[in-house]
C-alpha positions, 0 to 999 in steps of 0.5 A: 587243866581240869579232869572233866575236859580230860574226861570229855576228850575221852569220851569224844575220842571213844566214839571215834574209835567205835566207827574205825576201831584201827585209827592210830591218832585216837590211840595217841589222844587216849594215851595222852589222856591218860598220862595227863591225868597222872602227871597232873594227879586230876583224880584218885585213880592217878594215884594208883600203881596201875594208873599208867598201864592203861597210857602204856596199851593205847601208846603201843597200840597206836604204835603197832597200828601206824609205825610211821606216825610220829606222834605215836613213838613220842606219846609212848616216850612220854609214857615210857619216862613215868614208868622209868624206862628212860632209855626206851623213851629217848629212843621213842622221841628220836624215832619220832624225829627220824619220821618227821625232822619237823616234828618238835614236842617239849616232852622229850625236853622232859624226858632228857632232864629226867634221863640226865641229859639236860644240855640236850635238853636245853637244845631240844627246848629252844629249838620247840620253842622257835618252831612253835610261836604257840608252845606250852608253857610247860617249855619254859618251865623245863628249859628252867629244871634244865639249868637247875640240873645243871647247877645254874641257878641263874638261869633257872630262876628267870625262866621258872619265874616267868613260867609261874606268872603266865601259868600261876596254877600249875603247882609243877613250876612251884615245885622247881621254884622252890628248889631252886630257890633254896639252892640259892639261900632264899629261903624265904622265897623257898618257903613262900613257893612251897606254901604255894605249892600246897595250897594248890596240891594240898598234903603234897610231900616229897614222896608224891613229888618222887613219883612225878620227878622219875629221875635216872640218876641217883646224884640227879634225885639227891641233888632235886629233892634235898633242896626241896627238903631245904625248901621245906616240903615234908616228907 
């Protein structure tokens, strides 16, 4: 993902909104927009505390504008997760599939394993990935964190690796490699994917890692981030 697409979205998007300033899908884009920027940390302004509000404002106004559209109530879940209200953002997903039971999105998979809730997760996964035969690869990547969370490292480990070989650049699934590895005493491999990680994300630490792994459970984020630290991130 590069920030000038994002940008071009944007402003693409922006002028749909100056010939029918109500429609609620060009709110759900924004949102998304900018809530892409922040989870993928595209520019400096993602960095701010603030960046979020703006994803936040476009979500609930699409939300206020079409109450019945699905993909409103999933992006202001999505938006909800990074601001820590994670049982807002499950509620939002759930009334996007009360609206549409064909609607499927692997961010509520996110959404559950950062709430504690990974076998959920799991379920919510496999079935966006049977549904969909073009699913983000992100998919992969989540139902992997998911059996990480729940201690099987097994399982986490084929679907992380085979996320990292189809999407080598995204520094996310490095991240959860990595972990899991030291989780299993491959420290070697740990550090290979850490040193991975920040040729991608350079002076990437565990701090700038705790803001996009917003977990609702304390034993959740010890569990995460001690094995990044075994795994050598620094702080």
């Amino acid at each position: 993902m590069r920030a000038e697409d994002v940008y071009k979205a944007r402003r693409l998007v922006q002028q749909s909104l100056a010939i029918d300033a109500n429609y609620a899908r060009s709110y759900v884009v924004l949102s998304n927009t900018r809530a892409a920027v922040f989870g993928n940390r595209l520019d400096s302004v993602s960095l701010n505390s603030g960046a979020l509000d703006l994803a936040h404002q476009y979500a609930r106004k699409a939300v206020e504008l079409d109450p019945n559209l699905p993909d409103a109530h999933a992006v202001l879940g999505f938006v909800l997760v990074w601001k820590r209200q994670h049982d807002a953002s499950i509620a939002g997903f759930e009334r996007a599939v009360a609206l549409n039971s064909n609607h499927v999105d692997w961010r509520f998979g996110w959404a559950l394993v950062m709430a504690g809730e990974s076998q959920r997760a799991i379920n919510v996964l496999r079935a966006y990935m049977r549904l969909d035969p073009f699913h983000a690869s992100l998919a992969s990547c989540f139902v992997g964190s998911a059996y990480f969370m729940l201690e099987e490292y097994s399982e986490a480990l084929g679907l992380l690796r085979d996320h990292v070989s189809r999407v080598p650049q995204a520094g996310f699934g490095h991240t959860w490699l990595a972990a899991t590895y030291a989780q299993v005493g491959q420290l070697d491999e740990a550090r290979a994917e850490v040193a991975e990680v920040l040729r991608l994300r350079p002076g990437y630490t565990i701090s700038a890692a705790r803001c996009l792994a917003p977990f609702k459970h304390a034993k959740d984020d010890k569990h995460y981030f001690d094995a990044l630290r075994r795994a050598g991130l620094p702080e």
